[in-house]
ZAPAGU-870394 format. One record per residue: chain; x, y, z of N, C-alpha, C, O in turn. Coordinates in steps of 0.001 Angstrom, whole numbers, padded with zeros to 6 digits. Example, Ala and Ser with C-alpha at 12.3 -4.5 7.8 and 13.67 -1.06 7.14 Angstrom:
<recs>
+-------+---------+---------+---------+---------+---------+---------+---------+---------+---------+---------+---------+---------+
! chain !    n.px !    n.py !    n.pz !   ca.px !   ca.py !   ca.pz !    c.px !    c.py !    c.pz !    o.px !    o.py !    o.pz !
+-------+---------+---------+---------+---------+---------+---------+---------+---------+---------+---------+---------+---------+
!     A !  013190 ! -005690 !  007800 !  012300 ! -004500 !  007800 !  013200 ! -003300 !  007800 !  014236 ! -003319 !  008465 !
!     A !  012850 ! -002250 !  007080 !  013670 ! -001060 !  007140 !  012900 !  000030 !  007870 !  013409 !  001138 !  008039 !
+-------+---------+---------+---------+---------+---------+---------+---------+---------+---------+---------+---------+---------+
</recs>
This chain:
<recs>
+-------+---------+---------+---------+---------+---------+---------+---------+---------+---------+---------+---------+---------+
! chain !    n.px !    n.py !    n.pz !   ca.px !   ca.py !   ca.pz !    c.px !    c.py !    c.pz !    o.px !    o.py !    o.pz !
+-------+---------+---------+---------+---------+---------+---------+---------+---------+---------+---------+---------+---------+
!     A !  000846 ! -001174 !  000000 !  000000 !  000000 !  000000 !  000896 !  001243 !  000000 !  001828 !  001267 !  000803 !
!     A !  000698 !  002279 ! -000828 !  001120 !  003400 ! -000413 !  000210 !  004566 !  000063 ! -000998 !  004776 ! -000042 !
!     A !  001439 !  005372 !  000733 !  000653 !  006610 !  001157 !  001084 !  008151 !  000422 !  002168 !  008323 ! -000137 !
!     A !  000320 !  008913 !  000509 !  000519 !  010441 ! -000372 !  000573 !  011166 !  000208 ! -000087 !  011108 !  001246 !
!     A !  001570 !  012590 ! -000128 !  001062 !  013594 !  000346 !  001384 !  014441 ! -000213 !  002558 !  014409 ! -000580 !
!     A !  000487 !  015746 ! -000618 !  000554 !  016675 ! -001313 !  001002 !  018019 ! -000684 !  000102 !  018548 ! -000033 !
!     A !  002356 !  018809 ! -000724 !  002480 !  019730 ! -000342 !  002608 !  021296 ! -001254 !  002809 !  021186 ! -002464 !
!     A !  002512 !  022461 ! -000768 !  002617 !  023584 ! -001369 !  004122 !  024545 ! -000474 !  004241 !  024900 !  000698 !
!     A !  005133 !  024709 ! -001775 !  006488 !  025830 ! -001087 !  006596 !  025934 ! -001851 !  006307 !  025364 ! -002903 !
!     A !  007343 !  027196 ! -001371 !  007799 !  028715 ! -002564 !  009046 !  027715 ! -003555 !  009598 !  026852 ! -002873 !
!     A !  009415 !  027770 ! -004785 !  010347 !  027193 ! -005457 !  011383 !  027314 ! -004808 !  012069 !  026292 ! -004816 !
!     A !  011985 !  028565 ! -003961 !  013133 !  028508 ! -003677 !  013195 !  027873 ! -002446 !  014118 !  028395 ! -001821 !
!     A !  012584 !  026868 ! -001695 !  012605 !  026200 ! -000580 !  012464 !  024547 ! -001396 !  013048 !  023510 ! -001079 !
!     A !  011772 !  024709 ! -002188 !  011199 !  023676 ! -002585 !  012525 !  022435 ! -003006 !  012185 !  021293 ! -003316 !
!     A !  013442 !  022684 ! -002980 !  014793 !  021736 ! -002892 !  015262 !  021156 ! -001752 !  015460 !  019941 ! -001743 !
!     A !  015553 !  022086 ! -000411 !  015346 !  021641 !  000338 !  014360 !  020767 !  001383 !  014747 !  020184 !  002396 !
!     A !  012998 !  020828 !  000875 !  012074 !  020467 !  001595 !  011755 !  018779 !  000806 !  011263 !  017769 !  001309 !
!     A !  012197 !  018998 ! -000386 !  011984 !  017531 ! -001476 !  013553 !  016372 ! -000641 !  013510 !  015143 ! -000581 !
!     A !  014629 !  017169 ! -000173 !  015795 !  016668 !  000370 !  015188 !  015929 !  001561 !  015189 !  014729 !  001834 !
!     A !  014612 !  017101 !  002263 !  013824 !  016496 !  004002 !  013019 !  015613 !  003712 !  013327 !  014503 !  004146 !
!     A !  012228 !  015667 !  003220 !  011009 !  014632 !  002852 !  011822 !  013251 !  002495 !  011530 !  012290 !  003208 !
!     A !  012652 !  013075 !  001636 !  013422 !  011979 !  001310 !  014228 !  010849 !  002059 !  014463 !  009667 !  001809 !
!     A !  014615 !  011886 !  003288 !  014854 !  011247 !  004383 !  014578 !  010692 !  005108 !  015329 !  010099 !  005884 !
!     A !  012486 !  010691 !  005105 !  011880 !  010377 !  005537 !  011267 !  008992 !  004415 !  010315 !  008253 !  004664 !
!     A !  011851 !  008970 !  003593 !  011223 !  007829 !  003307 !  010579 !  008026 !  001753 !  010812 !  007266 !  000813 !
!     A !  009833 !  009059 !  001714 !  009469 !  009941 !  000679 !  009930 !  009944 ! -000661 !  011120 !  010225 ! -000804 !
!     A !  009024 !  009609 ! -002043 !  010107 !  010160 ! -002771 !  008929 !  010867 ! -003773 !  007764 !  010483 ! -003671 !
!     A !  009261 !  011802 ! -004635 !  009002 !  012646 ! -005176 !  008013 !  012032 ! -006921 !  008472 !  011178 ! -007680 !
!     A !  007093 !  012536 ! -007062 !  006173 !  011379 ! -007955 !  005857 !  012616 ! -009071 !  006289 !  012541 ! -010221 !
!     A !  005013 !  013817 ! -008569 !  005142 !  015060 ! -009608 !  005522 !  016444 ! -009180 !  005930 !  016539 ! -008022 !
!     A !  005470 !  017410 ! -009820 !  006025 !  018646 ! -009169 !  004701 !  019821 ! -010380 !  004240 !  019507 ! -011478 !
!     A !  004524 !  020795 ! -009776 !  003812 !  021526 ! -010562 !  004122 !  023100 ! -010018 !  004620 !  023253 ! -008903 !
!     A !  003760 !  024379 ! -010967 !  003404 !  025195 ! -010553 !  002348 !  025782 ! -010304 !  001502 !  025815 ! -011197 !
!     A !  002050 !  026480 ! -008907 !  000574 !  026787 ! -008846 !  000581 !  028933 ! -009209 !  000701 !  029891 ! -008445 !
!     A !  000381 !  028813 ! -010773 !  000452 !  030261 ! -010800 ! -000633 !  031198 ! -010128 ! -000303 !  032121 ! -009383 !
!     A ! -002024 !  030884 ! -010457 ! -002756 !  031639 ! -009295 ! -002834 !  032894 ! -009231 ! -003554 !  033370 ! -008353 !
!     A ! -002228 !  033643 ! -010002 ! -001970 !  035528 ! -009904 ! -000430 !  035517 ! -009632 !  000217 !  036469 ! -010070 !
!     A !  000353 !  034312 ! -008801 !  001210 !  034721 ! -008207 !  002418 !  035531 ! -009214 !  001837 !  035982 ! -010201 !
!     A !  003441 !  035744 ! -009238 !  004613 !  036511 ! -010079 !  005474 !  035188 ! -010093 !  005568 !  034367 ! -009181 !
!     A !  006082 !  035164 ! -011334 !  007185 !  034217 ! -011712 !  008574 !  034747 ! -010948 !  009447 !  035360 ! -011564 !
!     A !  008668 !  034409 ! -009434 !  009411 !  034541 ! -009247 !  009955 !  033016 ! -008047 !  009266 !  032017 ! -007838 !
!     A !  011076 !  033252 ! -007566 !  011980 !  032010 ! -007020 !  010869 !  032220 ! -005472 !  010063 !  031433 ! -004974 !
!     A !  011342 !  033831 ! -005000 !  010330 !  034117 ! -003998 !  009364 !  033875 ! -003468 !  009422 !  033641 ! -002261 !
!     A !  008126 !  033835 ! -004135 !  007037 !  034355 ! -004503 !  006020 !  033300 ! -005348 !  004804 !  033462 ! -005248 !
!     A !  006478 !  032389 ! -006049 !  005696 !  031423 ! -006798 !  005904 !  030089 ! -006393 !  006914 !  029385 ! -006422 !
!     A !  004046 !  029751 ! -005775 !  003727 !  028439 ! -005353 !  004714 !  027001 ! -006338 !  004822 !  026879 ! -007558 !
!     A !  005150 !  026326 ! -005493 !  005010 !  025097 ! -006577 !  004269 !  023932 ! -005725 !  003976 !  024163 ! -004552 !
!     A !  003982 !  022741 ! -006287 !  002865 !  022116 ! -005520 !  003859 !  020723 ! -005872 !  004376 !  020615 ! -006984 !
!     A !  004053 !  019712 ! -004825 !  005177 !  019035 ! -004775 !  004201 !  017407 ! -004053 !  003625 !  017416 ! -002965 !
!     A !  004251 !  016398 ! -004836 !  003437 !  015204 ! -004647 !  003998 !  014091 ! -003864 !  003892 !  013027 ! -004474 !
!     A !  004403 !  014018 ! -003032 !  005375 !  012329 ! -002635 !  004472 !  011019 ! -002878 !  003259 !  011018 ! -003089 !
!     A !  005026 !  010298 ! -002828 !  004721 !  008682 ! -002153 !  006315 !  008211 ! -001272 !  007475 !  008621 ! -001321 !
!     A !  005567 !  007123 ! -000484 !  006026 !  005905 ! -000289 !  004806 !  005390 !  000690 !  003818 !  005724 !  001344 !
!     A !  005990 !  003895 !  000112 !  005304 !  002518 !  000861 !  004712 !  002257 !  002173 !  005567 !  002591 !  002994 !
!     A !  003941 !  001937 !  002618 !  003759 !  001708 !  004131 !  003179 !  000529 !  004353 !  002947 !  000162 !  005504 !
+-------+---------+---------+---------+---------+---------+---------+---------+---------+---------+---------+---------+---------+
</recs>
């Protein structure tokens, strides 16, 4: 069985937080941007980040 989880960080975190998650077991399935109004920036623009693993 697996389990999911869907998170939302700014792109420029979003490396580190895909690193943490991994450690946990986690691994990375899709990645998206959530534009929304937001500005194309590293700052400032959602990305929406999918894991799995096994349990």
């Amino acid at each position: 069985m697996k389990d999911y989880k869907v998170l939302e960080v700014k792109i420029k975190d979003a490396e580190e937080k895909m690193n943490d998650m991994a450690k946990e077991g986690w691994e990375v399935i899709s990645t998206d941007i959530h534009i929304g109004g937001m500005a194309f920036t590293t700052g400032g623009t959602p990305m929406i980040i999918t894991f799995c693993k096994e349990i």
